[in-house]
C-alpha positions in Angstrom: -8.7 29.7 20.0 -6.4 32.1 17.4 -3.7 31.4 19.8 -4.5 28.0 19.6 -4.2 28.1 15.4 -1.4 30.6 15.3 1.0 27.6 16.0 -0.4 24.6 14.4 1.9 25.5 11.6 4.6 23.6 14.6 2.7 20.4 13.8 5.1 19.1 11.0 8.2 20.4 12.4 8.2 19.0 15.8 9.3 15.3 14.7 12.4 17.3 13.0 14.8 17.7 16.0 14.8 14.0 16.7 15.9 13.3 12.6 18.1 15.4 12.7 19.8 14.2 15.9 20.1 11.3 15.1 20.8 11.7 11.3 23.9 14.1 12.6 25.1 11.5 15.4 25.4 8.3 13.0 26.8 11.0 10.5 29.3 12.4 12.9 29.6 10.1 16.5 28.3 6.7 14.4 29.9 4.4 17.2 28.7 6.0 20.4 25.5 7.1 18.9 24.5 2.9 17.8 25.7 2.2 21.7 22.9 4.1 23.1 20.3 3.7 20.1 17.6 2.6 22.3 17.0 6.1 24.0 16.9 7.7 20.8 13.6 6.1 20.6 12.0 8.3 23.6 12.7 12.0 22.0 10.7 10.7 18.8 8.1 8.7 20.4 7.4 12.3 22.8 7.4 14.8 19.8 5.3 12.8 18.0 3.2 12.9 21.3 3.1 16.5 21.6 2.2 17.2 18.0 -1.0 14.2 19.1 -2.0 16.6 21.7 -1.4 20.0 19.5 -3.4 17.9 17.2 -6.6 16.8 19.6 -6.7 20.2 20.9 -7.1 21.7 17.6 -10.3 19.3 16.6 -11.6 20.0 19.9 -11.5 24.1 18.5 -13.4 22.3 15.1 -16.0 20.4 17.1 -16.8 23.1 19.0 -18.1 24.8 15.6 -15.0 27.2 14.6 -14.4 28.4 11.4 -11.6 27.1 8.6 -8.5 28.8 9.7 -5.5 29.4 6.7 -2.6 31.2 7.3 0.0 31.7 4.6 3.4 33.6 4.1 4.6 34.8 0.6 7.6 32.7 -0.5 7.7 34.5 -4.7 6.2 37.0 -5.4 7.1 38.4 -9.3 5.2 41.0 -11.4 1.3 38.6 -11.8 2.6 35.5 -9.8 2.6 34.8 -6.4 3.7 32.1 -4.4 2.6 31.4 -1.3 3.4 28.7 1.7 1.0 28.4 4.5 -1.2 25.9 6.6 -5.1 25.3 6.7 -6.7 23.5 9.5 -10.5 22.5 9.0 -12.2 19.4 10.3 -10.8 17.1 7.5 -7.1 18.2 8.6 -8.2 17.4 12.2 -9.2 13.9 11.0 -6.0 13.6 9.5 -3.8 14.8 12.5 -5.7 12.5 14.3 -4.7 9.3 12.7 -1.3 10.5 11.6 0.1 11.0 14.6 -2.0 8.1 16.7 -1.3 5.7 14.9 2.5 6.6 14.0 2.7 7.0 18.1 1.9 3.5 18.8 3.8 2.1 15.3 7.3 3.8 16.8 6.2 2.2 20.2 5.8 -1.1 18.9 8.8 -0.6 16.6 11.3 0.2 19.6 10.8 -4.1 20.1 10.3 -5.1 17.0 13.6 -3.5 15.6 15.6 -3.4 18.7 17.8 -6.5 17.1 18.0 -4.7 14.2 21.6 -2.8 13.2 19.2 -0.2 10.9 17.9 0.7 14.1 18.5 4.1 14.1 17.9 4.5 10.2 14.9 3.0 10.6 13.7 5.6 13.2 15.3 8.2 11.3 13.3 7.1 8.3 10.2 6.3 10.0 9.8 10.0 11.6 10.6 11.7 8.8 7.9 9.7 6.8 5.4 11.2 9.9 6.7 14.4 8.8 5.9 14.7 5.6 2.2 13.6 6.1 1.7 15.7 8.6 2.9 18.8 6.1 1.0 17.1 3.5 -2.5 17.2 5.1 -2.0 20.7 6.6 -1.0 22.3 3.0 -2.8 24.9 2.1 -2.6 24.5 -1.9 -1.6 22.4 -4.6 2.2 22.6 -5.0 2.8 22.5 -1.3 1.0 19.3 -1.4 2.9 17.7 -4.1 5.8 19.1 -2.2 4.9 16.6 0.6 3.8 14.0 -1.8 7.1 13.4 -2.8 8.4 13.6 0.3 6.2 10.7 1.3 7.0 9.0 -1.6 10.6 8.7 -1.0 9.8 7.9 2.4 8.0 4.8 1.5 10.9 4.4 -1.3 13.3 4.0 2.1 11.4 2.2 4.1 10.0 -0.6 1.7 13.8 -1.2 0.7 15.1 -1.1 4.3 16.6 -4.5 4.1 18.4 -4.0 0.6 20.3 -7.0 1.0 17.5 -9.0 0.1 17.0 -8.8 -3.4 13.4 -8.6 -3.4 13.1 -5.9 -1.0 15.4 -3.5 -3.4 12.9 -4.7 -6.7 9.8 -3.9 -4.6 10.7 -0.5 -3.4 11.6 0.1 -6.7 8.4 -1.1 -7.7 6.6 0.7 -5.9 8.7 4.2 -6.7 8.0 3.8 -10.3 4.7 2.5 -10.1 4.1 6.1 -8.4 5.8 8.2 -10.2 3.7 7.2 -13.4 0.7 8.8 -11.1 2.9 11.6 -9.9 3.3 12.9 -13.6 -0.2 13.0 -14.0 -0.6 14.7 -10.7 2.4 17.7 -11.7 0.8 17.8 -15.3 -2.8 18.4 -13.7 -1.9 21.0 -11.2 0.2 22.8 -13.8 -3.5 22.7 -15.9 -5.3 24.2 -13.3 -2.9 26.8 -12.3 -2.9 27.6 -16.2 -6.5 27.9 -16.3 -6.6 30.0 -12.8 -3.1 31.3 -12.5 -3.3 30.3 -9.1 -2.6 27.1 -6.8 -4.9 28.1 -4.0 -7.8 26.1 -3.1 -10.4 28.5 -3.0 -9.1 29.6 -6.0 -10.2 26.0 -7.6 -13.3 26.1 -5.6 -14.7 29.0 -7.6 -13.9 27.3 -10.5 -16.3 24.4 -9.8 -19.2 27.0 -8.3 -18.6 29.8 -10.7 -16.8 29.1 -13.9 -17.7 25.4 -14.7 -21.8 25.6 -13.8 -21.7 29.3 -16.1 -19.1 27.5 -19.1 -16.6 30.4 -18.5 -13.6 27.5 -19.1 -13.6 24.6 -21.3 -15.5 21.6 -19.6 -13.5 18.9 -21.1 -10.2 20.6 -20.2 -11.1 21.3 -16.6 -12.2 17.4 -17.2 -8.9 16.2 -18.4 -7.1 18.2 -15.6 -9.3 16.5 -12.8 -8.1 13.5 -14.9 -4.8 14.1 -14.0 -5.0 15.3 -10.2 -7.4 12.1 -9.6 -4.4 9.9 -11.4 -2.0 10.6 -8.5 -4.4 9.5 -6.6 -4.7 6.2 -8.4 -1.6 5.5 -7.9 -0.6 6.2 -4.2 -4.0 4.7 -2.9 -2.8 1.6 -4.4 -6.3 2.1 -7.3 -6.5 -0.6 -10.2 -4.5 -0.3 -12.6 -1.6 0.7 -10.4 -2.2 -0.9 -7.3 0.5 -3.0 -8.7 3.1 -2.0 -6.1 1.1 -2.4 -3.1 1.5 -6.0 -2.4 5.3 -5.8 -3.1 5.5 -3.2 -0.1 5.2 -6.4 2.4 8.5 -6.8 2.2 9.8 -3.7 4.5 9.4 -4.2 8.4 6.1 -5.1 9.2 6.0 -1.4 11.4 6.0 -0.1 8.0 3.2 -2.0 6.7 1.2 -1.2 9.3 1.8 2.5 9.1 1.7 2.8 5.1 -1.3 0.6 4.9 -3.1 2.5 7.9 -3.5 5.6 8.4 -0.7 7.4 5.9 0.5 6.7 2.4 -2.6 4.7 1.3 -4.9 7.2 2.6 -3.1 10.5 0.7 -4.7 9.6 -2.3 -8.4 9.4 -0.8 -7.1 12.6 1.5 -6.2 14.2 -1.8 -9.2 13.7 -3.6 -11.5 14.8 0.0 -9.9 18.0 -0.5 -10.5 18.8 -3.6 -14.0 17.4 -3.6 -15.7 20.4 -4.5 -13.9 20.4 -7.6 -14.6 16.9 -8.0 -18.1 17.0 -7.3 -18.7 19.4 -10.2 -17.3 17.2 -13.0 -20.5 14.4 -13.6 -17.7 12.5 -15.5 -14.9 12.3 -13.3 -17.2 11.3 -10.4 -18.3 8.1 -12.1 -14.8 7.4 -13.5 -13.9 8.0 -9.5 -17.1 5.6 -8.8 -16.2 2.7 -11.5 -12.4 3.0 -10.4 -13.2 2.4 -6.7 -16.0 -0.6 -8.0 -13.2 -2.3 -9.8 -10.6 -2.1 -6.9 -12.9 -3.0 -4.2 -13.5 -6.5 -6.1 -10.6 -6.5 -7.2 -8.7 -6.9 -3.9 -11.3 -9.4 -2.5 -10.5 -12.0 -5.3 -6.9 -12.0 -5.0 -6.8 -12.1 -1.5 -8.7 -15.4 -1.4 -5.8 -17.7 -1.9 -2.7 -15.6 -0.7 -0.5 -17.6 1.8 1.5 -14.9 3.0 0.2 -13.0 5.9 0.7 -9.7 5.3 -0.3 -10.0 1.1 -3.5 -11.1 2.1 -3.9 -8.2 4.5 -2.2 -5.7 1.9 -5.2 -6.8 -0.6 -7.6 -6.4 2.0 -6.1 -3.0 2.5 -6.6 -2.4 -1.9 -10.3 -3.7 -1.4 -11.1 -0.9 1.4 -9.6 1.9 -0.2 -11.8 0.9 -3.3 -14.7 1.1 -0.5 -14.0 4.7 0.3 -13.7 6.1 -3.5 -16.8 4.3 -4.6 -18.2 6.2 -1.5 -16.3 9.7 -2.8 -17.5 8.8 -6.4 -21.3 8.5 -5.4 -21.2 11.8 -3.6 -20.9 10.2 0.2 -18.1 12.2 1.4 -19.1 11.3 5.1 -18.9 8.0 4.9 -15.7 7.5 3.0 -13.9 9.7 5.5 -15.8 7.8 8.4 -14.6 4.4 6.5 -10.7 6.2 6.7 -10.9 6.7 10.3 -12.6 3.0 11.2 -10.3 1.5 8.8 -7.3 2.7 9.9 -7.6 1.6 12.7 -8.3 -1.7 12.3 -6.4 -2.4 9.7 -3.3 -1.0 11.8 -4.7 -3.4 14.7 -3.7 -6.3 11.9 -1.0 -5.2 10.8 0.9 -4.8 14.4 -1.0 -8.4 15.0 0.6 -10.0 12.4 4.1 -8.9 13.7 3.4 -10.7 16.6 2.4 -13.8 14.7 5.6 -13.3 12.8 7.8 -12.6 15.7 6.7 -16.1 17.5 7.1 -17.8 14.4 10.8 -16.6 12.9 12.7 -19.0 15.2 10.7 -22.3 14.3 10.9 -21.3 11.0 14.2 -19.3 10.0 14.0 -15.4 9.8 12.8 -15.8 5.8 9.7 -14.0 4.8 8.5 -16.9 2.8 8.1 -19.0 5.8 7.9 -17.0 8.6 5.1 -15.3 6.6 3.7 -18.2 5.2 0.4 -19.2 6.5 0.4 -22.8 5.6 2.9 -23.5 8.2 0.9 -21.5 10.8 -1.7 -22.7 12.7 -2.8 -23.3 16.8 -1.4 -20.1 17.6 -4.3 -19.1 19.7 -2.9 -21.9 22.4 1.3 -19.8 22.7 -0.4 -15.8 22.2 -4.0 -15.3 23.6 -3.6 -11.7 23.7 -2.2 -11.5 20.3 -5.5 -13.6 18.9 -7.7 -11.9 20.5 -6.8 -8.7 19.2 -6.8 -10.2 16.2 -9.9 -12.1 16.0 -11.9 -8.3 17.0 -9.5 -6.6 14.2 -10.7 -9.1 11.4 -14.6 -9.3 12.6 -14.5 -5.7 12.7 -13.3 -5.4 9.1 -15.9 -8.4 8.4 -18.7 -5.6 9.8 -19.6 -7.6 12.6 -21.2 -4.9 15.1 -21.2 -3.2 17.4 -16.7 -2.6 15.8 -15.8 -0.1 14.3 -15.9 -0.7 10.6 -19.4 -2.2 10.3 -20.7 1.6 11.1 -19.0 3.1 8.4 -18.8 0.1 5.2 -22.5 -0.5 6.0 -23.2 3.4 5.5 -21.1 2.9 2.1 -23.2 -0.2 1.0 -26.8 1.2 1.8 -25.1 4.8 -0.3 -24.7 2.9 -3.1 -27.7 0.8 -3.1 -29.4 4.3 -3.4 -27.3 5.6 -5.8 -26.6 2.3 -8.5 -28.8 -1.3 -7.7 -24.9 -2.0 -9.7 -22.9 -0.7 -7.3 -24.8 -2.2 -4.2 -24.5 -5.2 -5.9 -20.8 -5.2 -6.2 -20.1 -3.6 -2.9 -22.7 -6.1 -1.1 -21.2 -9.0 -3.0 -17.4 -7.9 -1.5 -18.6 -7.8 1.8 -19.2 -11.3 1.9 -16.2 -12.0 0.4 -14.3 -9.5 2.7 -15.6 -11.8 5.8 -14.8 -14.8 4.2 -11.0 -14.1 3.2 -10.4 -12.4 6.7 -11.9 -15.2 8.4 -9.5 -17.4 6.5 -6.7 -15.9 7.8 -7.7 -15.9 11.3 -8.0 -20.0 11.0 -5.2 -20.4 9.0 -3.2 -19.0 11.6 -4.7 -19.7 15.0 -7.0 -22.5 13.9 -6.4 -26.3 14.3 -2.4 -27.6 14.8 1.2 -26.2 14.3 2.1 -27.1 10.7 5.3 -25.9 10.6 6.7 -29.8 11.1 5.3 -30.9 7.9 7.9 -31.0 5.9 5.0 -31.7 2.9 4.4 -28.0 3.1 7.8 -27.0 3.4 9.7 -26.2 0.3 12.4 -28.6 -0.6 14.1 -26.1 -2.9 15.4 -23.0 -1.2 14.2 -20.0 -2.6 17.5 -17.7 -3.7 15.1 -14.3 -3.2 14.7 -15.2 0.3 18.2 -16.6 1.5 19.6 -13.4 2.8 18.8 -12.1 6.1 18.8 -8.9 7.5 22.5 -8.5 7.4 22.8 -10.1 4.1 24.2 -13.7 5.6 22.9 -16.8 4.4 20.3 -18.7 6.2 21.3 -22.3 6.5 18.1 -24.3 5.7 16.9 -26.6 8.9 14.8 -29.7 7.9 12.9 -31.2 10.5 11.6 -34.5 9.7 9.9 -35.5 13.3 7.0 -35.8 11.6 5.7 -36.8 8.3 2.5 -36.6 6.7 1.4 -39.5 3.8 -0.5 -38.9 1.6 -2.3 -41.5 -0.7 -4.1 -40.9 -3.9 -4.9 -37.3 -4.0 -6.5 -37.0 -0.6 -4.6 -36.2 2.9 -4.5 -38.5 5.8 -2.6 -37.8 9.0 -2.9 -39.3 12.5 -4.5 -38.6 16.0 -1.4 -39.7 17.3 0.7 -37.8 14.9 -1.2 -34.2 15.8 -1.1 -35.3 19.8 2.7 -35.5 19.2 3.2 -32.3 16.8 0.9 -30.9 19.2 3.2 -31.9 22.6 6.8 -31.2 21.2 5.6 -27.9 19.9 4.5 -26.5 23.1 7.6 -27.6 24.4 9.7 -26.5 21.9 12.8 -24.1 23.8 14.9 -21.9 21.3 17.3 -19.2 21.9 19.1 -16.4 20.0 21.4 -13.9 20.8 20.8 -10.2 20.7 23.0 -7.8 19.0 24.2 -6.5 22.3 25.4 -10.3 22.9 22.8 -11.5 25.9 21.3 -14.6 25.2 17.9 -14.8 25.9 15.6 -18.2 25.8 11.7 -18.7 25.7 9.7 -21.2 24.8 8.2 -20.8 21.2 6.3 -19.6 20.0 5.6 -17.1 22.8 3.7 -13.6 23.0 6.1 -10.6 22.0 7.0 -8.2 25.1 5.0 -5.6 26.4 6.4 -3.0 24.3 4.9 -4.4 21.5 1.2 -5.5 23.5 0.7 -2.3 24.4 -0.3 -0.8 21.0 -2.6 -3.7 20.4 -4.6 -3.0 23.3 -4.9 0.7 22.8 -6.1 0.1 18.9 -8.2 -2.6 20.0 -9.7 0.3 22.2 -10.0 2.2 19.3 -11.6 -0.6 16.9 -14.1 -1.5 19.3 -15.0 2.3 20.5 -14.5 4.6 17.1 -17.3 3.2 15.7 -20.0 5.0 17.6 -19.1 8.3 16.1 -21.2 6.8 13.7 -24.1 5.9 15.6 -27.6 7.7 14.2 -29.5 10.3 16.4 -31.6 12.8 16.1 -35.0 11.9 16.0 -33.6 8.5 14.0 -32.2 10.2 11.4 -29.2 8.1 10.6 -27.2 10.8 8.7 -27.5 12.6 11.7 -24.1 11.3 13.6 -21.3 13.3 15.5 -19.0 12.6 12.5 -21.6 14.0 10.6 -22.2 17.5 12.5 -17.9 17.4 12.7 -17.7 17.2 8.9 -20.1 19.7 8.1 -18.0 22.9 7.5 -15.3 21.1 5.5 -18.3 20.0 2.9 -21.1 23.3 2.4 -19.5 23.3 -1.2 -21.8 20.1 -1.7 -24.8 20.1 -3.9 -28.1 18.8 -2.1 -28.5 16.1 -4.2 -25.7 13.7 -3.2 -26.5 14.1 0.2 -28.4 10.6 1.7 -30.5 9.8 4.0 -32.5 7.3 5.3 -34.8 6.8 8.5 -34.2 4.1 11.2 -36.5 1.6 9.7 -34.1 1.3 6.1 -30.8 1.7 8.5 -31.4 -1.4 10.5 -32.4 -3.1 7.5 -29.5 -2.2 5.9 -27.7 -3.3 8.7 -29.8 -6.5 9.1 -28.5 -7.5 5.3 -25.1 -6.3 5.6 -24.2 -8.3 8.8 -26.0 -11.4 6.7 -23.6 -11.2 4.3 -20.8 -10.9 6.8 -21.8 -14.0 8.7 -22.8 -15.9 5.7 -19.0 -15.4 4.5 -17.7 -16.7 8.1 -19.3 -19.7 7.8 -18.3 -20.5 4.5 -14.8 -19.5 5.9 -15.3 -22.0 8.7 -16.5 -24.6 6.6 -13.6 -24.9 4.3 -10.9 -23.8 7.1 -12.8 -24.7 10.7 -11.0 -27.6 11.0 -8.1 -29.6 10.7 -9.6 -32.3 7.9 -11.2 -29.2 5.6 -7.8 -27.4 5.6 -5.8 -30.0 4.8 -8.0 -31.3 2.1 -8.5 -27.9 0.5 -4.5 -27.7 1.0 -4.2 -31.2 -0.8 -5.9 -29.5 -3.9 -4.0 -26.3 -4.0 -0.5 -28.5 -3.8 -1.8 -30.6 -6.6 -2.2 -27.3 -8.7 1.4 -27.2 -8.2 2.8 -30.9 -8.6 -0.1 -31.8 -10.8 -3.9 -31.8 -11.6 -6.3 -32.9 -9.5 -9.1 -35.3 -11.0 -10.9 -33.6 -13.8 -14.2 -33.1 -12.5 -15.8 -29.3 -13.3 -16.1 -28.4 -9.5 -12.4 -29.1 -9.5 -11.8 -27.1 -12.5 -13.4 -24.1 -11.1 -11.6 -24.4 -7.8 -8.2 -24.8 -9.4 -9.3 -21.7 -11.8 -10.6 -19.5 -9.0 -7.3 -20.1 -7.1 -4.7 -19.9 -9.9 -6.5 -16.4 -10.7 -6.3 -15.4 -7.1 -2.8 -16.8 -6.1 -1.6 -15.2 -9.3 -2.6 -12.0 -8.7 -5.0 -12.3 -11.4 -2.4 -12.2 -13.8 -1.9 -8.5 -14.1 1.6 -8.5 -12.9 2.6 -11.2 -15.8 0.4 -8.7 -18.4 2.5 -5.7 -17.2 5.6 -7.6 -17.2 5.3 -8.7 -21.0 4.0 -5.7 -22.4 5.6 -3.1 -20.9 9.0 -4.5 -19.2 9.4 -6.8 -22.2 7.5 -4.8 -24.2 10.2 -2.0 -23.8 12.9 -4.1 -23.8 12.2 -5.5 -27.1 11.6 -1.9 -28.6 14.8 -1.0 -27.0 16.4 -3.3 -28.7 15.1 -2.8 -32.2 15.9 0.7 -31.7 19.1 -0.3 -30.6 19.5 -2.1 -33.7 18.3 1.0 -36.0 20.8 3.1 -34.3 23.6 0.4 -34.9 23.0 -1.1 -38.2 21.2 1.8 -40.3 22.1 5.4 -38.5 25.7 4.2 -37.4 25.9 2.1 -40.3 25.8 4.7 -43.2 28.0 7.1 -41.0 30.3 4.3 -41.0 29.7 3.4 -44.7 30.4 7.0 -45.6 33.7 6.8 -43.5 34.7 3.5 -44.9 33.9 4.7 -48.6 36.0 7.6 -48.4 38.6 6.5 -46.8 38.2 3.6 -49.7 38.8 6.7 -52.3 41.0 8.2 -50.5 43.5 5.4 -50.4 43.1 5.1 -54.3 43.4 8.2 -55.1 46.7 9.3 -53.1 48.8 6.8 -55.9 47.6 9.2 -58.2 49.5 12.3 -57.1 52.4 10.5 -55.9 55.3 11.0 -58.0 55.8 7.7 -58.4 55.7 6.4 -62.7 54.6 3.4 -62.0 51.7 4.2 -60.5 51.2 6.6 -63.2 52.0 4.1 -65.8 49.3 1.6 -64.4 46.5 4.3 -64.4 47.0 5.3 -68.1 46.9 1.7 -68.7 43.6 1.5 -66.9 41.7 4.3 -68.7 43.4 2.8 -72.0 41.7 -0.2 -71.4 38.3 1.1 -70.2 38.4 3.1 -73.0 39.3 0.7 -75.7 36.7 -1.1 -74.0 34.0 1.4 -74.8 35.1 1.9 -77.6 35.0 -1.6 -79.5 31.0 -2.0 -77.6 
């Protein structure tokens, strides 16, 4: 077992041989290096693998009921400071290992397919494994500046990959975006690490720890300043778990490769912050205040996500604010105390939400050639719809990925969000009520999108639905050509006075040309290839659906009760213990069998009373297009003024629009700024340059007058005594 722990300090380091050869063969051999980028895959694929391996093999050790192991090495040592670099592995690293390198494992399988016609190939591999890299050094730091060490790494990582395809316009605005957006919680996160090494003069963790069991409880230190610190360390976290206010960026992020969503979204960057905060729990725990501004921060973004993910079109938006609602799921669990189930909520989640993420690259994949290679159609579910006919595979792994998020049992997530919602029934009837009241609308929103896209028939032929105006942000491709705009008018839909009506023969005939639609495309190695669209993607890319639909439907029953129906009593539970004897009793819940299956009972209520709203509005072809009918008359006009109509129309212009928040921050602080910029501007110019200049101008004024005087010249001196004559007869006869 020490053997075993000596080395896990390889973990981070064994992706690096595969950057950096690649990184030195497209800096060196560019030409040859691109010919054979397809092997280049293998090398970082089995790394990765071997660190998965290192990394089950280490929780095995934690299962088995080891001790926390830290090693560290002195890096500075001078007079009082020392500065030290090491590794910790306890059963929270072991979780995170887990998922890191799982879940990057299958992303850089499915990525070897999805990229391969890419010419960022390599630089997106290169980029990609060093993003794995940084997390895994992040969540095996052993203190504070070694993790925002790694933080930044990960942030520049994302920085990369969300602006992979730069050409596009939007793509460079949203990974710029989302770098700012983070750094504005990356300040707070320096500023409240330099607090606490200013209180402590030390980064270590157990060096923090015996602040919150010693110091705080006995009021050695300031409370409000230890407050205002946690502040600070919980605002990094804010912003790089994508937490209202800042959550701003997350959305945005859609438009890197859709590899990237699924491994930022997953099991990586959006889970650093709730890593972050898991870590330092104990610290946390001891602060009443920052544990309810943790509780009412998670409340808000949990809500928040489910309403503006009710009327997104684009795919992977809606998924991205599903991904912002569960992350406000774990830190209302973390605020309330329930450190288990918020860690058990990571795992499940993860998961599943990776599951949808690689499922919508498929959808995405089969849909790019009807559609062009533009987000905002390929992405667009409105022209979706009927895929389940062209990629069974694909919707079936899809269909168990969104009813697991739903909390359908026996998947994986309804374990572990229906151990959050009966937690914070206990702790707030508030908090149950908001959590419980998300959960339907989780169900119904993710049910949405599994109609929308596989539901009913092919839309994309409606030229109704497709935009007649070409959209300038999306008019570049991947190589930064234009994308000539087809128009396909085989098929029309009328519509007459507000409402839609379409055909039987029209849908038998979208429904026949579709299937037999043939398109082709060449690769970048000049084969053509030809299928019939839309198709399932290759096996490359099946292969990690099936083994994370494995996980989705089998993860769950870590969570399972036992123990004489004890239903805290779980695996994950008895795993966790060691990384969490700092708790105090009293945030510890439990409840018997009877009050679990009631729980349960409710929360799958709620989940199936959200599908069937779902499945009312969206089930079939009618409902969609008439709901459809009403959100295109938000846009070309309004619809008859009746009150249900005016909620509708209200309920989706808040949720389409993001709930306004990105037009707030764009006036007040983007204008905001610019206008104060520009009044200062005008300061500088008109009254700081401006008396410099009047000064100048003045003297040179005086200057030029007085140089006559000494200039040998009588006239000059002639018309000066004629002046002062004249002044002075002047004041003189007054």
């Amino acid at each position: 077992m020490e053997h075993t722990y000596q080395y896990a300090w390889l973990i981070p380091l064994l992706p690096l041989p595969a950057i950096m050869s690649m990184g030195l063969g497209l800096f060196l051999i560019p030409k040859p290096t691109k010919n054979i980028r397809r092997i280049w895959a293998f090398p970082s694929v089995l790394l990765l693998s071997i660190a998965m391996v290192f990394s089950f093999q280490l929780s095995i050790e934690q299962i088995k009921g080891s001790s926390i192991y830290q090693y560290l090495w002195s890096w500075t040592i001078n007079n009082d400071f020392s500065l030290e670099f090491g590794y910790l592995i306890d059963p929270l690293t072991s979780i995170m290992l887990i998922l890191i390198t799982t879940v990057g494992i299958l992303v850089l399988i499915y990525s070897d397919s999805y990229m391969s016609h890419d010419e960022g190939y390599l630089r997106f591999f290169v980029y990609i494994s060093f993003f794995n890299t940084s997390m895994l050094g992040l969540v095996t730091s052993s203190n504070l500046i070694q993790i925002y060490f790694f933080w930044e790494l990960v942030g520049m990582c994302s920085y990369l990959l969300i602006g992979f395809w730069f050409t596009r316009p939007i793509a460079a605005s949203a990974c710029q975006k989302a770098f700012v957006t983070n750094r504005v919680g990356d300040f707070g996160l320096l500023l409240g690490i330099l607090g606490f090494f200013w209180i402590t003069g030390s980064l270590e963790f157990r060096d923090l720890f015996k602040i919150a069991n010693n110091w705080i409880p006995n009021n050695e230190i300031n409370f409000l300043l230890s407050t205002l610190c946690a502040f600070l360390l919980f605002l990094g976290a804010i912003a790089k778990s994508a937490q209202f206010p800042l959550h701003v960026w997350l959305p945005d992020a859609m438009e890197g490769p859709t590899p990237i969503s699924a491994l930022i979204h997953a099991a990586t960057m959006v889970a650093a912050g709730i890593f972050l905060l898991a870590r330092l729990f104990p610290l946390f725990i001891s602060l009443p205040l920052i544990m309810n501004f943790i509780s009412l921060v998670g409340t808000i973004t949990l809500l928040l996500g489910a309403t503006l993910a009710l009327a997104q079109r684009d795919i992977k938006r809606s998924l991205a604010y599903s991904t912002m609602s569960q992350l406000g799921y774990m830190m209302l669990a973390l605020g309330i105390g329930s450190y288990q189930a918020a860690l058990f909520h990571l795992i499940t989640h993860a998961y599943s939400k990776a599951l949808l993420f690689l499922g919508s690259g498929a959808i995405i994949h089969s849909m790019e050639p009807l559609v062009g290679y533009s987000p905002d159609k390929s992405q667009n579910m409105v022209l979706m719809g009927g895929l389940r006919k062209y990629i069974p595979i694909t919707k079936t792994t899809f269909l168990l990925g969104t009813l697991s998020l739903c909390g359908i049992p026996p998947l994986a997530c309804f374990w572990s969000k229906d151990e959050i919602l009966s937690n914070s029934w206990l702790y707030s009837p508030y908090f149950g009520i908001i959590a419980s009241f998300t959960a339907g609308l989780t169900a119904f929103y993710m049910f949405r999108i599994y109609l929308l896209t596989f539901d009913g028939y092919l839309r994309v032929h409606f030229q109704n639905y497709s935009s007649t105006k070409e959209n300038s942000l999306y008019s570049i491709s991947l190589w930064g050509k234009k994308i000539p705009k087809e128009v396909n008018s085989d098929f029309v839909l009328s519509t007459t006075k507000g409402r839609v009506s379409f055909f039987s023969q029209n849908i038998s005939k979208i429904h026949g040309n579709t299937r037999n639609r043939i398109g082709s495309f060449s690769t970048s190695f000049g084969a053509k290839k030809t299928f019939a669209y839309p198709h399932e993607p290759g096996n490359t890319m099946l292969f990690p659906l099936l083994i994370l639909l494995l996980f989705t439907l089998f993860i769950g029953f870590l969570g399972i009760p036992f123990d004489n129906g004890i239903a805290e009593l779980t695996i994950l539970s008895k795993w966790l213990t060691p990384s969490v004897n700092l708790m105090q009793e009293s945030f510890n819940f439990s409840i018997n069998s009877y009050e679990f299956i009631t729980n349960a009972i409710s929360s799958v209520s709620l989940a199936v009373f959200g599908l069937f709203i779902a499945y009312i509005f969206y089930g079939s072809p009618y409902s969609f297009f008439q709901n459809l009918d009403l959100i295109n008359s938000f846009e070309k006009g309004s619809p008859k003024k009746s009150f249900f109509n005016q909620v509708k129309k209200k309920i989706y212009s808040w949720s389409y629009n993001r709930g306004y928040i990105d037009i707030f921050y764009n006036k007040v602080f983007i204008l905001g700024i610019r206008g104060f910029t520009e009044l200062a501007l005008f300061f500088d110019k008109g009254v700081i340059d401006g008396i410099t200049n009047g000064v100048g101008l003045a003297s040179f004024c005086i200057g030029e007058e007085i140089k006559y005087i000494g200039g040998g010249r009588i006239s000059s001196y002639l018309f000066f005594f004629l002046c002062y004559v004249s002044v002075f007869l002047f004041f003189f006869i007054s």
